[in-house]
N, C-alpha and C positions, 0 to 999 in steps of 0.2 A: 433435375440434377441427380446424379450417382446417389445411391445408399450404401453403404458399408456399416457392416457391427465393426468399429474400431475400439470398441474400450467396454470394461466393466469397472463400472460402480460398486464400491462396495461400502454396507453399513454392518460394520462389527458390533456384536453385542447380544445376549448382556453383556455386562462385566464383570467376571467374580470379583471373590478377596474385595428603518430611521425613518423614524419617518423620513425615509430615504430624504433628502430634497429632489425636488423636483427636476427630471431631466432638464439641457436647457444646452442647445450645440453651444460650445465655447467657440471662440474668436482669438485665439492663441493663435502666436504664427513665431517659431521660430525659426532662427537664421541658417539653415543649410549650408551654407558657405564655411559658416565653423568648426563643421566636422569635420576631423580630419581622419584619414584612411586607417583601415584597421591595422591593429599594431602585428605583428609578427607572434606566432603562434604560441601562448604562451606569456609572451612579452607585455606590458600594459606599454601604454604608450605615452611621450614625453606630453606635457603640457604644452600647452599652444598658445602663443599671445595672442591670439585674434580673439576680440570678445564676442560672447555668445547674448544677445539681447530678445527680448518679446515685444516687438514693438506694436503699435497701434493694430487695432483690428481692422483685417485685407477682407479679401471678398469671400464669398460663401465657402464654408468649409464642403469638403468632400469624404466619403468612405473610403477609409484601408481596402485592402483585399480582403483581412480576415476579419472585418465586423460585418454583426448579425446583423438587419433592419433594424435599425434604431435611432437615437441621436449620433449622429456621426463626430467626430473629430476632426480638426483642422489639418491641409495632407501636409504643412511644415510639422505640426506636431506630429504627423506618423512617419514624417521622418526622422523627429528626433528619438521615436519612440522603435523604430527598427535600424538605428544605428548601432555599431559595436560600442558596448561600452569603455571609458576612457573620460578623462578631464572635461574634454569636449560636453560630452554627454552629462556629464556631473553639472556642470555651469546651468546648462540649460534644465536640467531638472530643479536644480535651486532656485529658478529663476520663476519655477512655476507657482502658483498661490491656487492649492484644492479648492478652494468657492469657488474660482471660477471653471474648473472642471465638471464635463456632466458624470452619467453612474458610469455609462463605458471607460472615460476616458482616465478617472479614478484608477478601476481597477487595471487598466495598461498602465497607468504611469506606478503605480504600486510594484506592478512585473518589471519595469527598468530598473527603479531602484534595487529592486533585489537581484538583477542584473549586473548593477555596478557594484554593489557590496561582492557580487563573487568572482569579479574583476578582481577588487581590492583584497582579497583574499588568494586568489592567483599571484600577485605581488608578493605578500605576505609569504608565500610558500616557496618562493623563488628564490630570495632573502636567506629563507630557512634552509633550502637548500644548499648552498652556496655556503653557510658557514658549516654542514653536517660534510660536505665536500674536504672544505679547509681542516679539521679537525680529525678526516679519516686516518686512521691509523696509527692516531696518537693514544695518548692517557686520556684526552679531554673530551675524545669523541663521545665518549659513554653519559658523560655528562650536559651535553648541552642543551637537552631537556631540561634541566635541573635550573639552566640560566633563564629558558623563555619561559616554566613556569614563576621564576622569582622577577622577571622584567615585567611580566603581562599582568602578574597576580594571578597564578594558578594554580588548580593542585596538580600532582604529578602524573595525573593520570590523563589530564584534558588535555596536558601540556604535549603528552605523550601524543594525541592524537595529531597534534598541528604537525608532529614530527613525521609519523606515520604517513598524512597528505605529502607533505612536503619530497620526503624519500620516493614516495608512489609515483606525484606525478612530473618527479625527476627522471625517474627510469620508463614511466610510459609517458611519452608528446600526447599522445590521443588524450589520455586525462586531463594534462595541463593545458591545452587546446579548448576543453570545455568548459574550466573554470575560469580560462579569462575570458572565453568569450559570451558567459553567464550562465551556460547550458547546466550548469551543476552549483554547486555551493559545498561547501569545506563537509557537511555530513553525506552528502552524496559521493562525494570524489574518494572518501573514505571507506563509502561501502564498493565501490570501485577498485579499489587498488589493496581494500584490504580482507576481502569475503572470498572465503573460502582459501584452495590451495592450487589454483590454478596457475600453469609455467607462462610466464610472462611473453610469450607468442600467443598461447593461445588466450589469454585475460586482453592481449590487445585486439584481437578479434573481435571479441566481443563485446569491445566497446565499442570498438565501431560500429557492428552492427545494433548497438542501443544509441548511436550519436545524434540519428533523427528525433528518437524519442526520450532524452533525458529529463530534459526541461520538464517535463511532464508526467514521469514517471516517479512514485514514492522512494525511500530509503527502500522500505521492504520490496517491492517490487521491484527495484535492483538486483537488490541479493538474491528473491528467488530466482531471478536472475540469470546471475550467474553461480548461484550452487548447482540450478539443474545444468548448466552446459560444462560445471566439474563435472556429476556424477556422473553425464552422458559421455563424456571424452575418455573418462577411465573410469567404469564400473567395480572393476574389481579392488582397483586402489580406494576410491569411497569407502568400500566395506573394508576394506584394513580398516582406513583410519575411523571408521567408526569403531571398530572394535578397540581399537587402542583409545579412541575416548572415553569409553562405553569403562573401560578399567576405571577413570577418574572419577566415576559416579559416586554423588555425597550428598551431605544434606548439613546446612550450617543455621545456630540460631544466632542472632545479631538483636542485643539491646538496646531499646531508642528510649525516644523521650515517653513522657507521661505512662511510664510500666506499659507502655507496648513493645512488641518486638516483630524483627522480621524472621521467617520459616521458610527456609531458601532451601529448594533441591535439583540440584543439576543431575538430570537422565537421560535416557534414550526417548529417543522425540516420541517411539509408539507407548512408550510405558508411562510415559507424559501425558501423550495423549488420553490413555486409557484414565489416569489418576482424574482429571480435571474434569473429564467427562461423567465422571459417577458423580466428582463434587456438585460441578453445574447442572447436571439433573433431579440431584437430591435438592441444591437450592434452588429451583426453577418450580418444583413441583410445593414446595414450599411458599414462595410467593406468589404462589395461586391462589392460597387458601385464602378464606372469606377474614377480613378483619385482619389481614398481617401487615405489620408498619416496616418491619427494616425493607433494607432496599438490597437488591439481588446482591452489591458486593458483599454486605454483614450477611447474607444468609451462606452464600459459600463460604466463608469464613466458618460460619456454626456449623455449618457440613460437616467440613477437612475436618474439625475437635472432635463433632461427633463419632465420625469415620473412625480417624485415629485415636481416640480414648477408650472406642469400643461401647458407644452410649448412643449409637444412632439405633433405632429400631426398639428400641425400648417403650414397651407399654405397661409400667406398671405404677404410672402417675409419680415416677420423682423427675426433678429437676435435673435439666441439660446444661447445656453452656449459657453465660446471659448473655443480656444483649446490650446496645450500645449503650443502655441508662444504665446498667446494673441489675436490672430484673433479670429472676432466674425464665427460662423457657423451656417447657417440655419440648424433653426428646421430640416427642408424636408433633410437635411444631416444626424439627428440624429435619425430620422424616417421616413425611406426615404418613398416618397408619402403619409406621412400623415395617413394610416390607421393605428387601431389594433393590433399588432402583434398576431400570433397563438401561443404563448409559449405553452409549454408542459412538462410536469413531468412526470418520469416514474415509476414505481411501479408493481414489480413481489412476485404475493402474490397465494399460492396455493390455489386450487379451492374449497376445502373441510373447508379453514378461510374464503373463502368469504360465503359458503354458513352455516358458523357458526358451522360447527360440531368440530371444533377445534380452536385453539387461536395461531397459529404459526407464529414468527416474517413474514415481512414480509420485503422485500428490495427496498430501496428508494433509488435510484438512485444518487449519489453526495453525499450519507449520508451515508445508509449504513442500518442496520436491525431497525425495527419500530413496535410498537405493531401491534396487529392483530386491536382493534381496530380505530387507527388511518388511516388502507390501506381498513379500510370499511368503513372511512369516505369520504376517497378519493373517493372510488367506489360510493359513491353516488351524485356525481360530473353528473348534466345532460347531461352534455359535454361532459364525458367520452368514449374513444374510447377504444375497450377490442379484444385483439388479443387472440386468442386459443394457446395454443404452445405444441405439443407434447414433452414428454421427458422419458428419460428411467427408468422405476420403480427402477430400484436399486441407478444409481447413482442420475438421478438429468439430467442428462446433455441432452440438447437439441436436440433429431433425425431429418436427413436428408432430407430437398428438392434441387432441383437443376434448373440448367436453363443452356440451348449451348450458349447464347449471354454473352457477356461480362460482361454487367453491370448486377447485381444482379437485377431482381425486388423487387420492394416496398416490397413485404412479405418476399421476400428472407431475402432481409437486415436487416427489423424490426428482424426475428426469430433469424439473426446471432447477432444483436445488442443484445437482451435482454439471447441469451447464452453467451454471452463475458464480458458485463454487462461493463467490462473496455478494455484497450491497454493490448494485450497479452504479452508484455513483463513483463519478472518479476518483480513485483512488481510496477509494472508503476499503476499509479489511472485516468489516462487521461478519460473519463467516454466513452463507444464506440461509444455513438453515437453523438460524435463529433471528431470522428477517421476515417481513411480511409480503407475500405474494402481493403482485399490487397490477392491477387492469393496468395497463400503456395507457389504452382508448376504453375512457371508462363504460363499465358494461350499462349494457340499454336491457331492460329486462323487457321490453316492447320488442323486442326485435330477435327474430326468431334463428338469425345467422348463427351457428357456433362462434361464442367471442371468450372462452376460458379455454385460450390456444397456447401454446409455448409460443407462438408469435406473439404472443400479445398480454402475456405474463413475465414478470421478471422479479427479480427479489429486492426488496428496499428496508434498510433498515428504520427504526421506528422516525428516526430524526430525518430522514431523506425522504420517505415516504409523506410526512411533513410540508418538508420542502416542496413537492411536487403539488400538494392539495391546498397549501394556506399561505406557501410563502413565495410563490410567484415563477417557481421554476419548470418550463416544461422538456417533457421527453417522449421522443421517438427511437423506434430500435430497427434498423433493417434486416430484415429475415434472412436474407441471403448471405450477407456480411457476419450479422450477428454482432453489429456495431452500435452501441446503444451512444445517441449525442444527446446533450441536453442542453439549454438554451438558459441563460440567467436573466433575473429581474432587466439589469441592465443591458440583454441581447448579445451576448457575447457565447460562444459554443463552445461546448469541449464535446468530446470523446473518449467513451471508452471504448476501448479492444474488448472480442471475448476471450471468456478462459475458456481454452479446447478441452470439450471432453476427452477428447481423445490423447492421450499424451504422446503418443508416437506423432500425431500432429505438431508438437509444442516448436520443432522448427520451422514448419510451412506458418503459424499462426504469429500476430500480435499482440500476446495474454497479457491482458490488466492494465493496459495503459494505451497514452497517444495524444499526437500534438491537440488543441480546438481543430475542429471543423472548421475550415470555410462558409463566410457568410453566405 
């Protein structure tokens, strides 16, 4: 396959200033005949007098299409379980009793339910519609928020959301298309209809082109989304309105309970970047040290006081900030030895934006996509450290180096870091390069083949890397693809998409997300 240098990596820095029960196929059969046709787009559909029943157990169940080797399900139950949802579908899910479900069939009937709830929430918005309709253009329009927070019991800001869906996926069919027919749910159809400043042609675009993979895809992963196919549609409009946001930057304290308080600061996603990044290094390097009890959020916490009081770096044996008992803590605790920290941001921006022949979002690491020219503001950082990264012209996805030892070297890692970009599990946002390098195919130190490959490396957060070693889940990654699926207790697959190193890739690619795999 083709090589191309598509993209530079960049790392800025320093920084100044049950016991499961036991499988067992179920013998569930229900009645087919009750389901009735899917209701019109959008639409939920009337109830049906025909009863839906589980009668006596028929003959050997069969496998779905999409189950892994495992205990199978019965194929009335997969058909009740790949019907649209609606009334039909509700009956027979009430109908079922979880004992007698094995681990697969659990976790699919779990997926209908949360199926019909965003059914029943497509209703709900339909409703809402229809009276924000009747009320346009009067006095009372402004208020009919104000009636479904006081009907539902809400505050006015949640109330506001339902208003929010409701308008959205009045004006876009493709949204309300997916929330009756479960692909989404009321905080998804939200970030959908309400992320970013995209003109309602092109936000319908792209939802279609997310319609195979919603169901499966995060909130966040939405949004980045569709913020990167803003910035890419109109580069230069992004950096207006960044700059006009960039005016509203603040910083607010808010009083809570037990004399704590919240330290809220709304910035520029790089200067964000940059702030968090000195904090999380000073507290990382902190909960290294030998005998330290808080846990990484109280040490960032003592950071930021340290940082901003002007008491980090301090070695002259007085007391720091305390800690969660009340004990005071040396500085040299919060900073240990008193230096600097090296924080670092990272930023994978393609080589043809930095050299300006093009404006294509660029990715900020803990953030997500950025205009072109905010990752050329970063590039001119003199501190700047800029790694090469080959990647494949078509998708995006990061080509192979290797090593026979164990531990990846420093390039290895950085290349595997800025291809993984996050924890390869689905949907996880753990960011990689505070994740652990983890063998696919665990390495054989008998065996003399190079196995510390970026084939055969990936990043895993501490709890997913877990997962893979004590809790029963296994993964495979194809090289070619760069599609990493993983297989549960119960036998059931998903998939994730890679994130393209390459960003000019980010439309040929599937980053971050995707339906299960095929069994």
């Amino acid at each position: 396959m083709a090589r191309s240098v598509g993209a530079v990596a960049g790392v800025i820095g320093p920084v100044r200033g049950s016991a499961r029960r036991p499988g067992r196929a179920p013998e569930l059969w229900w009645e087919p005949a009750a389901v009735s046709t899917a209701p019109a787009a959008g639409t939920p559909s009337a109830p049906s007098a025909t009863p839906t029943s589980l009668p006596a157990p028929g003959p050997t169940p069969v496998a779905g299409p999409d189950v892994a080797p495992g205990p199978p399900y019965g194929a009335p139950l997969h058909a009740l379980l790949d019907a649209p949802p609606g009334p039909e579908v509700a009956r027979g899910l009430a109908a079922l009793d979880p004992a007698d479900l094995d681990d697969l069939s659990l976790v699919e009937v779990l997926a209908a339910w949360e199926r019909l709830a965003a059914w029943a929430q497509a209703g709900s918005a339909r409703v809402l519609a229809e009276s924000l309709e009747r009320t346009r253009g009067s006095s009372r329009h402004e208020f009919v928020v104000d009636e479904v927070a006081a009907r539902l019991g809400l505050s006015r800001a949640v109330a506001e959301q339902h208003v929010t869906v409701a308008h959205g996926a009045h004006t876009l069919p493709e949204v309300a298309d997916a929330l009756a027919e479960g692909s989404v749910d009321r905080r998804k159809a939200e970030a959908l209809v309400a992320t970013g400043r995209l003109p309602d042609d092109r936000r319908r675009e792209v939802v279609r082109e997310l319609r195979p993979e919603l169901e499966h895809l995060t909130v966040r992963q939405i949004r980045d989304r569709i913020r990167r196919a803003e910035i890419a549609a109109d580069p230069e409009g992004a950096a207006e309105r960044h700059e006009s946001a960039r005016r509203a930057r603040h910083v607010t304290l808010e009083p809570v309970d037990d004399a704590m308080a919240y330290l809220t600061a709304y910035l520029p996603a790089d200067d964000a970047a940059r702030a968090f990044a000195r904090i999380d290094d000073q507290a990382r390097r902190a909960r290294s040290e030998a005998g330290e009890a808080r846990g990484l959020g109280e040490c960032r916490a003592d950071a930021m006081v340290a940082l901003l009081t002007g008491t980090a770096g301090s070695t002259d044996g007085t007391d720091g900030p305390d800690d969660a008992r009340g004990r005071a803590v040396p500085s040299s605790a919060v900073v240990p030895g008193g230096a600097p920290g090296t924080a670092r941001v990272h930023v994978t921006v393609a080589a043809s934006t930095l050299l300006g022949t093009d404006d294509l979002p660029a990715i900020l690491a803990g953030h997500g996509p950025i205009p072109a020219a905010m990752a050329r503001t970063l590039a001119t950082d003199p501190d700047a450290v800029w790694q090469r990264i080959l990647t494949d012209p078509v998708t995006g996805v990061l080509t192979d180096t290797s090593s026979r030892s164990y531990r990846p070297g420093r390039a290895l890692r950085a290349a595997v870091v800025a291809r993984d970009a996050t924890c390869t599990f689905p949907g996880c946002q753990v960011p990689a390069r505070h994740a652990d390098l983890d063998h696919i195919e665990p390495f054989d130190a008998a065996d003399d083949r190079p196995q510390t490959t970026g084939d055969n490396l990936h990043a895993l957060c501490r709890t997913h890397h877990r997962a893979k070693t004590v809790g029963g889940w296994d993964v495979v990654r194809d090289p070619v693809s760069g599609i990493t699926t993983w297989t549960s207790p119960s036998g059931r697959r998903y998939r994730r998409s890679p994130h393209p190193a390459d960003p000019a890739a980010g439309s040929r690619a599937d980053p971050g997300g995707g339906p299960p795999a095929p069994g």
